[in-house]
DSSP file (Angstrom, degrees, kcal/mol; ACC not computed):
  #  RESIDUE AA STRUCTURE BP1 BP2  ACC     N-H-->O    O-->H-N    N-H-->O    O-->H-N    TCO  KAPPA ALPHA  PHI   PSI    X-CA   Y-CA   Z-CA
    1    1 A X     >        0   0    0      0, 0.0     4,-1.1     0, 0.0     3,-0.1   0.000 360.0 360.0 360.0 -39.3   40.3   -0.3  -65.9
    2    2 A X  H >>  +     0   0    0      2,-0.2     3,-2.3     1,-0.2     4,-1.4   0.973 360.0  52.9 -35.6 -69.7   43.3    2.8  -66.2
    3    3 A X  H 3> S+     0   0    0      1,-0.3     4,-0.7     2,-0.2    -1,-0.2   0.749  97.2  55.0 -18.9 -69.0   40.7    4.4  -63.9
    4    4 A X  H 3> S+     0   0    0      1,-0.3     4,-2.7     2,-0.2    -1,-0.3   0.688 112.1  42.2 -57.1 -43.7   40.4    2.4  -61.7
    5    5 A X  H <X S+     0   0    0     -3,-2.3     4,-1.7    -4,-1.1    -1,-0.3   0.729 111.9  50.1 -98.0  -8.3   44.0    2.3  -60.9
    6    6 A X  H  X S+     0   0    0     -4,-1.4     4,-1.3     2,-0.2    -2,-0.2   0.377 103.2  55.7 -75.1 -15.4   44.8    5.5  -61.1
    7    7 A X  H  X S+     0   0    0     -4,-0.7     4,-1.3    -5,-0.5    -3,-0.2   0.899 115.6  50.1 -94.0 -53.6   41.9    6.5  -58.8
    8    8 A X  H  X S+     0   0    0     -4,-2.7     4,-0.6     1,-0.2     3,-0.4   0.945 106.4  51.6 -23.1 -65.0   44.0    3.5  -56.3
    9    9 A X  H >X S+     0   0    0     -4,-1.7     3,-1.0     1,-0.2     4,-0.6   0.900 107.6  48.4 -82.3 -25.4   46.9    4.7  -56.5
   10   10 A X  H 3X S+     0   0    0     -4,-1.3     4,-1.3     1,-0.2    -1,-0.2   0.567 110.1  51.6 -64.4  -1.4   46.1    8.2  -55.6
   11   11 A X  H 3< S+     0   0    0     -4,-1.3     4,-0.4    -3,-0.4    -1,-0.2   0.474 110.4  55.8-106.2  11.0   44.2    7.2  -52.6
   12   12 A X  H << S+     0   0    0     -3,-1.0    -2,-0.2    -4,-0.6    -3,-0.1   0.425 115.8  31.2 -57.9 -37.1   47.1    5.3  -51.7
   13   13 A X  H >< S+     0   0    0     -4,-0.6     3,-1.5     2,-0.1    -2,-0.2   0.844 110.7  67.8-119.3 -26.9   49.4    7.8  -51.8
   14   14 A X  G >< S+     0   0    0     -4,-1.3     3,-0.6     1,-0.2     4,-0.2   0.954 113.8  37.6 -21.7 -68.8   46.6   10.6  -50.6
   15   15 A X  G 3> S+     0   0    0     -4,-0.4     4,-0.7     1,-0.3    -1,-0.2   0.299  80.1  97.2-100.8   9.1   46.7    8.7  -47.4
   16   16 A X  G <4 S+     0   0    0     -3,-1.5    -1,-0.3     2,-0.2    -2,-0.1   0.442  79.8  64.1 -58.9  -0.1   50.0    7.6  -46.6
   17   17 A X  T X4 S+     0   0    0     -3,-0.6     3,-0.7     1,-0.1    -1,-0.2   0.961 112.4  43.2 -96.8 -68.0   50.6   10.5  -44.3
   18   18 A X  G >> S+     0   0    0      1,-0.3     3,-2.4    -4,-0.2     4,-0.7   0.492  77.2 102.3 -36.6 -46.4   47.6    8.7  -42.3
   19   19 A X  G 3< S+     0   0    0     -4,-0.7    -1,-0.3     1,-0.3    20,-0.1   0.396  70.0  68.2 -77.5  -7.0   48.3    5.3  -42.2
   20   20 A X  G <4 S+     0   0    0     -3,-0.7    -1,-0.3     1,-0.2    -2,-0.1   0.857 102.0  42.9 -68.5 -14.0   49.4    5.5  -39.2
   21   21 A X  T <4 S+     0   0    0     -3,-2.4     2,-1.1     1,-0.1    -2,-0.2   0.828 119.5  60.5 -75.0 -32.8   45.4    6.3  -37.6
   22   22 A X     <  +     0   0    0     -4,-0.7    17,-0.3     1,-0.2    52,-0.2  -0.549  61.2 172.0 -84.2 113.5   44.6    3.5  -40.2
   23   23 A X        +     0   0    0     -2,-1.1    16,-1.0     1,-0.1     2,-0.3   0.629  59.6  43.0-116.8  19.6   46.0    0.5  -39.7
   24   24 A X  E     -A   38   0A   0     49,-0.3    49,-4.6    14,-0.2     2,-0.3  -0.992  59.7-135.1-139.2 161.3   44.2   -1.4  -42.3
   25   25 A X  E     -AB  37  72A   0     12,-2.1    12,-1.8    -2,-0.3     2,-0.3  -0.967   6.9-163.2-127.5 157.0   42.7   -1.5  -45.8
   26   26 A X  E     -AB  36  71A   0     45,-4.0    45,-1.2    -2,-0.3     2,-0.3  -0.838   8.1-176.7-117.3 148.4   39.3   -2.8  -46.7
   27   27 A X  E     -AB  35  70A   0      8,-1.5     8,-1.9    -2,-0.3     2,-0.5  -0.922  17.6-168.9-117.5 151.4   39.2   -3.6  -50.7
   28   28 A X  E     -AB  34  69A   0     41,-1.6    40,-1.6    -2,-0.3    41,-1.2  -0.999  12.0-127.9-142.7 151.6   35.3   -4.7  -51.4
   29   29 A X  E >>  -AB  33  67A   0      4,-2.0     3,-2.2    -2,-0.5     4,-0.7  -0.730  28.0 -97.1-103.5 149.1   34.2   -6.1  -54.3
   30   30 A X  T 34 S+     0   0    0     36,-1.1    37,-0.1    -2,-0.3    -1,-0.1   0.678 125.7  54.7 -40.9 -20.1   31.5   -5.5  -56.9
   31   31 A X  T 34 S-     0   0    0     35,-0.3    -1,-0.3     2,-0.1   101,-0.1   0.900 121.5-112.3 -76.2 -38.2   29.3   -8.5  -54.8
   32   32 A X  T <4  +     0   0    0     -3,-2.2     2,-0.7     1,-0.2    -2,-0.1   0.377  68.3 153.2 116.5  35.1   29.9   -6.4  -52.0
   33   33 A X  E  <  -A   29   0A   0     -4,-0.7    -4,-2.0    47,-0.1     2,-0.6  -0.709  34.2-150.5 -95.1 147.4   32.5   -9.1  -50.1
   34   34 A X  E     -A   28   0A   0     45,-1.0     2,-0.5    -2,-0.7    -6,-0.2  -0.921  12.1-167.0-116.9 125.2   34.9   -6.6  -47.8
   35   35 A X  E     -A   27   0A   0     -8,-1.9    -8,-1.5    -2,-0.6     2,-0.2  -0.989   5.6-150.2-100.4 115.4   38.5   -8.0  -47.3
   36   36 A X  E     +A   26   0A   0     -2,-0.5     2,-0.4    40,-0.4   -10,-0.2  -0.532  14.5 179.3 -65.5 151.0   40.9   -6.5  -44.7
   37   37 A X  E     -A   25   0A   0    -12,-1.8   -12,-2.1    -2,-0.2     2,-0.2  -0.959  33.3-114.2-152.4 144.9   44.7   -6.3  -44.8
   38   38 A X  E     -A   24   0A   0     -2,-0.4    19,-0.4   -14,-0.2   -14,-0.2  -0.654  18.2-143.9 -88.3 129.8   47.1   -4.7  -42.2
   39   39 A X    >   +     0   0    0    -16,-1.0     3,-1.7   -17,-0.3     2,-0.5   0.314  64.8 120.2 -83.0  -8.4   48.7   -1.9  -43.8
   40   40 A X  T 3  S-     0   0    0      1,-0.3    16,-1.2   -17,-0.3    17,-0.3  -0.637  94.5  -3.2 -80.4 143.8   52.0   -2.7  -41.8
   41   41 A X  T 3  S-     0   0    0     -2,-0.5    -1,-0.3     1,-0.2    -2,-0.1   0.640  97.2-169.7  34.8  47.6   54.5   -3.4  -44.7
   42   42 A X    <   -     0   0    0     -3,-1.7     2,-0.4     1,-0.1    -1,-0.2  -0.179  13.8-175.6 -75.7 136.4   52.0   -2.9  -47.2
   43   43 A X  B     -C   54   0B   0     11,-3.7    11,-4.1     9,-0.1     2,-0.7  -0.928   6.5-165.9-142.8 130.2   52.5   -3.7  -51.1
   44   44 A X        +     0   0    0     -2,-0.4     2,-0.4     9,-0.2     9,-0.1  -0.804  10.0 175.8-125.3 139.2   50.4   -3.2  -53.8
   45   45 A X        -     0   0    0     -2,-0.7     7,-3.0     7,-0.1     2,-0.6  -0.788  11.3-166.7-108.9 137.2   50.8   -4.7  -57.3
   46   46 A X  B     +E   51   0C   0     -2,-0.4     2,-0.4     5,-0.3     5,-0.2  -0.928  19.3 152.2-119.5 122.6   48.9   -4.7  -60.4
   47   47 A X        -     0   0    0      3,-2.8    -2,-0.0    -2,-0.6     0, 0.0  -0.990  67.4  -6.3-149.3 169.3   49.5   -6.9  -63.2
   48   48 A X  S    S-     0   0    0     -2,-0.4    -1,-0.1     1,-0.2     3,-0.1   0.791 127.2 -46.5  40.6  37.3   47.2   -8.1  -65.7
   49   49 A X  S    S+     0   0    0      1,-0.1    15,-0.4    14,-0.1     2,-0.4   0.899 114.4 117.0  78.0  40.2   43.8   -6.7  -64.4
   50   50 A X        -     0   0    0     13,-0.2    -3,-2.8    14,-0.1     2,-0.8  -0.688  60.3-143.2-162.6 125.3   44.7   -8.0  -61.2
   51   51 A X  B     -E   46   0C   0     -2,-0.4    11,-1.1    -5,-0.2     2,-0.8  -0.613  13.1-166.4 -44.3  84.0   45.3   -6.1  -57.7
   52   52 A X        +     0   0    0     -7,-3.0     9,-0.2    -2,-0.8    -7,-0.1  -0.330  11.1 173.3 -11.3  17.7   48.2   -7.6  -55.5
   53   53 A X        -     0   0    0     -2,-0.8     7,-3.9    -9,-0.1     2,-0.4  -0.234  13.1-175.4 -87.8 124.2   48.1   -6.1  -51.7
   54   54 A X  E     +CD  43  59B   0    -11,-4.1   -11,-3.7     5,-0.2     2,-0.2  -0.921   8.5 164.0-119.6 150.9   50.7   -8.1  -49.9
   55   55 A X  E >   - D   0  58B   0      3,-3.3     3,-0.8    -2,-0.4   -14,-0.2  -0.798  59.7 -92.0-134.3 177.8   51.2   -7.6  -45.9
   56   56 A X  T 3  S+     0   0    0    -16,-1.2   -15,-0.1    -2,-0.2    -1,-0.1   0.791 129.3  58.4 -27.6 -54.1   52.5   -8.8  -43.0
   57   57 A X  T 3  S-     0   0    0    -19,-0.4     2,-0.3   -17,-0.3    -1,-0.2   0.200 118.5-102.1 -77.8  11.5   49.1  -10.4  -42.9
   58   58 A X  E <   -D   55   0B   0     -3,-0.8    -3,-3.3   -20,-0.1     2,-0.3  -0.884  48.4 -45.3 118.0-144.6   49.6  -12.2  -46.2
   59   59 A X  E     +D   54   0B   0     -2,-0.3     2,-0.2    -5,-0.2    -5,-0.2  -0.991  38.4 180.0-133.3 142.9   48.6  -11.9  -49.3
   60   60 A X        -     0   0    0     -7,-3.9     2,-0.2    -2,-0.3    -2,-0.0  -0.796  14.5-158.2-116.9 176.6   45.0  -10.9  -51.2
   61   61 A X        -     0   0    0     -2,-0.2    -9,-0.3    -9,-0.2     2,-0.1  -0.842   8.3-161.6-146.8 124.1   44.7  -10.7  -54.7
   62   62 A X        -     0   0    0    -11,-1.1     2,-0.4    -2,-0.2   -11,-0.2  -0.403  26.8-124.4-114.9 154.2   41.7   -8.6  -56.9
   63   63 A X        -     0   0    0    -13,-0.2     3,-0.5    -2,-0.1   -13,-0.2  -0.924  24.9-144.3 -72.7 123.8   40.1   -8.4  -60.5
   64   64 A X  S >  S+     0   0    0    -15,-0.4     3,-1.2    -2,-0.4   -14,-0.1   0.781 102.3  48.5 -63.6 -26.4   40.7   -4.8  -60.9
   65   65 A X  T 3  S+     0   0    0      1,-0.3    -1,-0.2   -16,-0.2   -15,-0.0   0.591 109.5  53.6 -68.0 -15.1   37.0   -5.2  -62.8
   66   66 A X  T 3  S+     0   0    0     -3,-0.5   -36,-1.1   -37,-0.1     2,-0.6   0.189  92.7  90.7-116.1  -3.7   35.8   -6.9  -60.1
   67   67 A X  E <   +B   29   0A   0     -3,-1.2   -38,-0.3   -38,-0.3     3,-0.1  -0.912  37.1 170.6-115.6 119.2   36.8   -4.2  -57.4
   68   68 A X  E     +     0   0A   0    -40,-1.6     2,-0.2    -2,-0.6   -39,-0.2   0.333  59.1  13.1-105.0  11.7   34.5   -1.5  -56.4
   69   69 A X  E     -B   28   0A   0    -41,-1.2   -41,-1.6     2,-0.0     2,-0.5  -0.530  42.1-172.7 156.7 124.3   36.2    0.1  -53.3
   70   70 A X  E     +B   27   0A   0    -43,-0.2     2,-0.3    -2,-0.2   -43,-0.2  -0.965  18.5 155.9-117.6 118.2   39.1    0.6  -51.2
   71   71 A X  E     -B   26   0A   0    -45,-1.2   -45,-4.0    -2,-0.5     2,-0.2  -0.961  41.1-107.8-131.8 159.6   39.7    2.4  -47.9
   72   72 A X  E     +B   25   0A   0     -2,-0.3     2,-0.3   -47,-0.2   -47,-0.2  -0.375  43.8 171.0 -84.3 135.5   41.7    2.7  -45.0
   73   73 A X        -     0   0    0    -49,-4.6   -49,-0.3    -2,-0.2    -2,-0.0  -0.936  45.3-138.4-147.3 145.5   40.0    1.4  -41.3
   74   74 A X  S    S+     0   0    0     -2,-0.3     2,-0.2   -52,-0.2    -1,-0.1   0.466  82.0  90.7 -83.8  12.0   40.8    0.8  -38.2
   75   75 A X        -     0   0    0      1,-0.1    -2,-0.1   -51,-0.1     0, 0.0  -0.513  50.2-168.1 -98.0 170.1   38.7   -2.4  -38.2
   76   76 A X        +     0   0    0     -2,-0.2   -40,-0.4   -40,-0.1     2,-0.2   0.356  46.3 122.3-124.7 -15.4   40.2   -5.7  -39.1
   77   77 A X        -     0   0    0    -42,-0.1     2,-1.3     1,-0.1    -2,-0.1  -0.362  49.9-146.9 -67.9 122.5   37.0   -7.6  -39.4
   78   78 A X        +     0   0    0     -2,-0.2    -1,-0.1   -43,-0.1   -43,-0.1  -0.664  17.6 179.8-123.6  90.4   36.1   -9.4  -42.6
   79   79 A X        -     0   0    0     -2,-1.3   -45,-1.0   -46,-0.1     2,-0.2   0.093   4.5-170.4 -70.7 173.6   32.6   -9.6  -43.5
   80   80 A X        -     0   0    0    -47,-0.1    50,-0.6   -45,-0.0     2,-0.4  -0.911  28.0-107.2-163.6 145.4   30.9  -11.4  -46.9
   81   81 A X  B     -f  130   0D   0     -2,-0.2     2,-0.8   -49,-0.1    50,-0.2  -0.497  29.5-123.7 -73.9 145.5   27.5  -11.3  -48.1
   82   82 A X        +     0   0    0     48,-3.7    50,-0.2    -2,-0.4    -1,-0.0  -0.673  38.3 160.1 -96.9 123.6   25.8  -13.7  -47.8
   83   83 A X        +     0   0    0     -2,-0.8    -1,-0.2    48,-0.1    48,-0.0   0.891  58.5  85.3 -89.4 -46.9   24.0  -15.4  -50.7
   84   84 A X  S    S-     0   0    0      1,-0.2    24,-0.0    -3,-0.1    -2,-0.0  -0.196  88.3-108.5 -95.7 135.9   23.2  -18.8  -49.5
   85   85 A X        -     0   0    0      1,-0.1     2,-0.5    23,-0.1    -1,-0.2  -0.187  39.7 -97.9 -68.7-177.7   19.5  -18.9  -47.3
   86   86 A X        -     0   0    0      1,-0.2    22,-0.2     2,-0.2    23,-0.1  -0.853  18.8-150.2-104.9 145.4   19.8  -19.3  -43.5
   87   87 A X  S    S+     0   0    0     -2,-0.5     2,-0.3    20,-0.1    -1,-0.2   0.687  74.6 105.1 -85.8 -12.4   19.2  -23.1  -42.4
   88   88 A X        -     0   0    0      1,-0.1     3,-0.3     2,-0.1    -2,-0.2  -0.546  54.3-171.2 -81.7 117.4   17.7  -21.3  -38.9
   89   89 A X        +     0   0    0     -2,-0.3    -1,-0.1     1,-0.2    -2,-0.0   0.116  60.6  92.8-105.4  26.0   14.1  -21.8  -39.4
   90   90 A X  S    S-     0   0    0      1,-0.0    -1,-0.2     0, 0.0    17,-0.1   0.026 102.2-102.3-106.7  18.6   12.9  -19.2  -36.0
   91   91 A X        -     0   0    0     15,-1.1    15,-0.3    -3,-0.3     2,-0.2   0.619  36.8-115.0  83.1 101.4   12.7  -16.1  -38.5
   92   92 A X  E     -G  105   0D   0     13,-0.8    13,-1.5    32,-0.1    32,-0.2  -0.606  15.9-132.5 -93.1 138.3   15.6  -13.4  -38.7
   93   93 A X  E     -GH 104 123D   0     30,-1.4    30,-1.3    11,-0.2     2,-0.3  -0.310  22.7-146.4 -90.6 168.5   15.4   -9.7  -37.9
   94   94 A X  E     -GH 103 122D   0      9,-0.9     8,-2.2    28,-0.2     9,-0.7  -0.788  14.2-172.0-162.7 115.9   16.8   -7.4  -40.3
   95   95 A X  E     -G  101   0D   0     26,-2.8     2,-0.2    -2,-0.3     6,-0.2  -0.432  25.0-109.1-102.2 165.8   18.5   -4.2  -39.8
   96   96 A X    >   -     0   0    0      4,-1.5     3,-0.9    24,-0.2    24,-0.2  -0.665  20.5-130.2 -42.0 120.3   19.8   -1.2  -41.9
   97   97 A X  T 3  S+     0   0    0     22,-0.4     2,-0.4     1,-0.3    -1,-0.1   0.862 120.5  55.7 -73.7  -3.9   23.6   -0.5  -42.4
   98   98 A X  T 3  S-     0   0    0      2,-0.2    -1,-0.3     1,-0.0    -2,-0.0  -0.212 130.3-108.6 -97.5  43.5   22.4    3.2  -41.3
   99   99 A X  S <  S+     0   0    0     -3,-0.9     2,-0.5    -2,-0.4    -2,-0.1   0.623  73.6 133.2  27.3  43.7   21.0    1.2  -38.1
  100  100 A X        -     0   0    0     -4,-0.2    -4,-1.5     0, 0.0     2,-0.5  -0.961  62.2-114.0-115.8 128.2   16.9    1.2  -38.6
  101  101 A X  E     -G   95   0D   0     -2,-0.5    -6,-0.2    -6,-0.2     3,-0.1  -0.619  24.9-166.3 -95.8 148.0   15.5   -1.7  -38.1
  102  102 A X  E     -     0   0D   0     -8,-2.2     2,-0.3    -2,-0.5    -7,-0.2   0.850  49.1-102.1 -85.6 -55.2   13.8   -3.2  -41.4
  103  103 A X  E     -G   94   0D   0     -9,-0.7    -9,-0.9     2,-0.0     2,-0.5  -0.987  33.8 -65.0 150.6 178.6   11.6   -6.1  -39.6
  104  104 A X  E     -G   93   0D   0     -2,-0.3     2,-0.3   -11,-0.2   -11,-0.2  -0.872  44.6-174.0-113.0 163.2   11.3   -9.5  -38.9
  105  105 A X  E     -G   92   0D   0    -13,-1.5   -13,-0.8    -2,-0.5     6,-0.1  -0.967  30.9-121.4-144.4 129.9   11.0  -11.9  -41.3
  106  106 A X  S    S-     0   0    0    -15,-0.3   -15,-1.1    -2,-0.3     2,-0.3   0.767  91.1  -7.1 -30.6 -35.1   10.3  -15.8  -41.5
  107  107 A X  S  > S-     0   0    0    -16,-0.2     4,-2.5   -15,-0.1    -1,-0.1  -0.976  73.8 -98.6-173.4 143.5   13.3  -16.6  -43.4
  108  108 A X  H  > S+     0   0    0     -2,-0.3     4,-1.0   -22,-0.2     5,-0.2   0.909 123.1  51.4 -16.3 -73.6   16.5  -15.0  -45.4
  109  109 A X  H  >>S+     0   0    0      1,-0.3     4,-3.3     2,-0.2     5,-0.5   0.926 107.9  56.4 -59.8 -36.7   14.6  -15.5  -49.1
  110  110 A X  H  >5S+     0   0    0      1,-0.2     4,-0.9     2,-0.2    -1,-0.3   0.977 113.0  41.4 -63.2 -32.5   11.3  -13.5  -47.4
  111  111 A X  H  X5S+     0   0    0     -4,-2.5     4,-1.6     1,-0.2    -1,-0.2   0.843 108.8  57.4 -49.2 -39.5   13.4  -10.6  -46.6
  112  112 A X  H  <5S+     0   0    0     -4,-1.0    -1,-0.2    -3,-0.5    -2,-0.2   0.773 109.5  41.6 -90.3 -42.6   15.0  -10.7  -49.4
  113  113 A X  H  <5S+     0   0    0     -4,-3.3    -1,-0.2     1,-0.2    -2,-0.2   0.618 117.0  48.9-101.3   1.6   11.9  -10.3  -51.4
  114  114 A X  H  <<S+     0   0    0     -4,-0.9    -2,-0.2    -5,-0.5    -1,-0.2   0.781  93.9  74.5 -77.6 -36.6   10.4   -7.8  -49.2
  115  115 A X  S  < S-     0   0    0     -4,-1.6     3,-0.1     1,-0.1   -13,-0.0  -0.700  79.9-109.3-104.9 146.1   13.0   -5.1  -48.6
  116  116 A X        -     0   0    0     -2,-0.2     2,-0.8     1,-0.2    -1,-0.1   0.258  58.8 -60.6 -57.2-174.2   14.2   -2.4  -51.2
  117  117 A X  S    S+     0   0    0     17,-0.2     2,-0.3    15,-0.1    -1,-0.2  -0.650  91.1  85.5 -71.7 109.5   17.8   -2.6  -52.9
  118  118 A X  S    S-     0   0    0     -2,-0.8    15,-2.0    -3,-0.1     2,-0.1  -0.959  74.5 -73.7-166.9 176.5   20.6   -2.4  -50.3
  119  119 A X        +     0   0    0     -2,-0.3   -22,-0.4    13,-0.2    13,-0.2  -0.504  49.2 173.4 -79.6 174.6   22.8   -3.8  -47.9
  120  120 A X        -     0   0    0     11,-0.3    11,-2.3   -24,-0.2     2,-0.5  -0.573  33.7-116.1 171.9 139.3   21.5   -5.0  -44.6
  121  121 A X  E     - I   0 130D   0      9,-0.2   -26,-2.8    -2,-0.1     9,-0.3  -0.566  27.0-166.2 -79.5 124.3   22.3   -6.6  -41.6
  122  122 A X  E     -HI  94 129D   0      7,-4.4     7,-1.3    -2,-0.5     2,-0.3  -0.468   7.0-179.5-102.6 175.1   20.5   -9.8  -41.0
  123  123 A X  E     +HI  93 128D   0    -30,-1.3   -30,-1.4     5,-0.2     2,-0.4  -0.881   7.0 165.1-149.4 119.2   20.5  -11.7  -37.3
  124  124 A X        -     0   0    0      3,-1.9   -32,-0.1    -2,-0.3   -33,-0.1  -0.925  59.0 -75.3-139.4-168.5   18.8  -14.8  -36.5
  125  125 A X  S    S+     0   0    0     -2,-0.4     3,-0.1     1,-0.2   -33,-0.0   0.648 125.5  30.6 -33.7 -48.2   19.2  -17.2  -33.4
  126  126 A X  S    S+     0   0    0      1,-0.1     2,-0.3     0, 0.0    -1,-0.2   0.879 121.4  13.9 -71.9 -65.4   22.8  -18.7  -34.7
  127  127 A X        -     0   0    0      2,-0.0    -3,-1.9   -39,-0.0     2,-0.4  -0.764  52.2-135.8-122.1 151.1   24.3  -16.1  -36.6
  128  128 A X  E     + I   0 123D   0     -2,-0.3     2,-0.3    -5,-0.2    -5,-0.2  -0.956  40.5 158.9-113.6 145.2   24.8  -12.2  -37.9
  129  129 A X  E     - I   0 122D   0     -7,-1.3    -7,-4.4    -2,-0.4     2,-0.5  -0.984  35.9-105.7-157.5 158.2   25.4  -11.6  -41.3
  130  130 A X  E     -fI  81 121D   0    -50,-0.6   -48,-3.7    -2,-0.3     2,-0.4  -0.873  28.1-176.7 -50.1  77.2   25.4   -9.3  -44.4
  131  131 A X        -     0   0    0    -11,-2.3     2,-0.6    -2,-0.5   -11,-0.3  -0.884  21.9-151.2-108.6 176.4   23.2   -9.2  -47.4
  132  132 A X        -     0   0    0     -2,-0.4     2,-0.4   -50,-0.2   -13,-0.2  -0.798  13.2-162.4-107.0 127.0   22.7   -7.4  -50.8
  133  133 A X              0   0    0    -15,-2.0   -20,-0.0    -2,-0.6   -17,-0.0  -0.976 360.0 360.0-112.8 120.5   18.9   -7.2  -52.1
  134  134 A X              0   0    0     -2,-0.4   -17,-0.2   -17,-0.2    -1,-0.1   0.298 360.0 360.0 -90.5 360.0   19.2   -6.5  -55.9
């Protein structure tokens, strides 16, 4: 867990020179859910196993055990994987995150049990979304 916050705070203070190209940080978590936070007045706290990053834009809050990656981005956009199947029963396409597409598939769960271990973006009539195949 020491690690883990040492290995933060230097890429914290590695990139402070930057922040202005960056204007956000993504923290993502061992599920693979990605949070943004606007770097303008940024503070980050740890106590007790647990991450702090307060902004302008509020506040989030981490299991340092529970956090697998932090970086700077200019996107703001706050995806989550998705666990839950899709109620859209017309079949979902399913892309790469390196952008090759995977297939179509009937349904979420068929993808799911088709495709190797990875992320991958799914799309079906309604919605686009995220998931992790374990």
């Amino acid at each position: 867990m020491k690690k883990v916050f040492f290995a933060l705070l230097l890429a914290v203070q590695t990139a402070s020179a930057e922040l202005y190209d960056y204007p956000y940080v993504a923290f993502q978590t061992t599920d693979g859910i990605v949070k943004t936070i606007s770097v303008s007045s940024l503070s980050l706290t740890v106590s007790d196993g647990v991450l702090i990053a307060t902004s302008d834009d509020g506040a989030e809050s981490f299991t340092l055990s529970d956090l697998s990656k932090m970086y700077f981005t200019t996107g703001a956009a706050v995806t989550k994987v998705q666990n839950a199947e899709s109620t859209d029963t017309s079949g979902v396409e399913v892309t790469s995150l390196a952008g090759v597409f995977c297939g179509t598939f009937p349904s979420v769960e068929a993808a799911r049990q088709s495709l190797p271990a990875g992320m991958y973006i799914v799309k079906n009539s309604k919605e686009t979304f995220k998931i992790a195949v374990k």
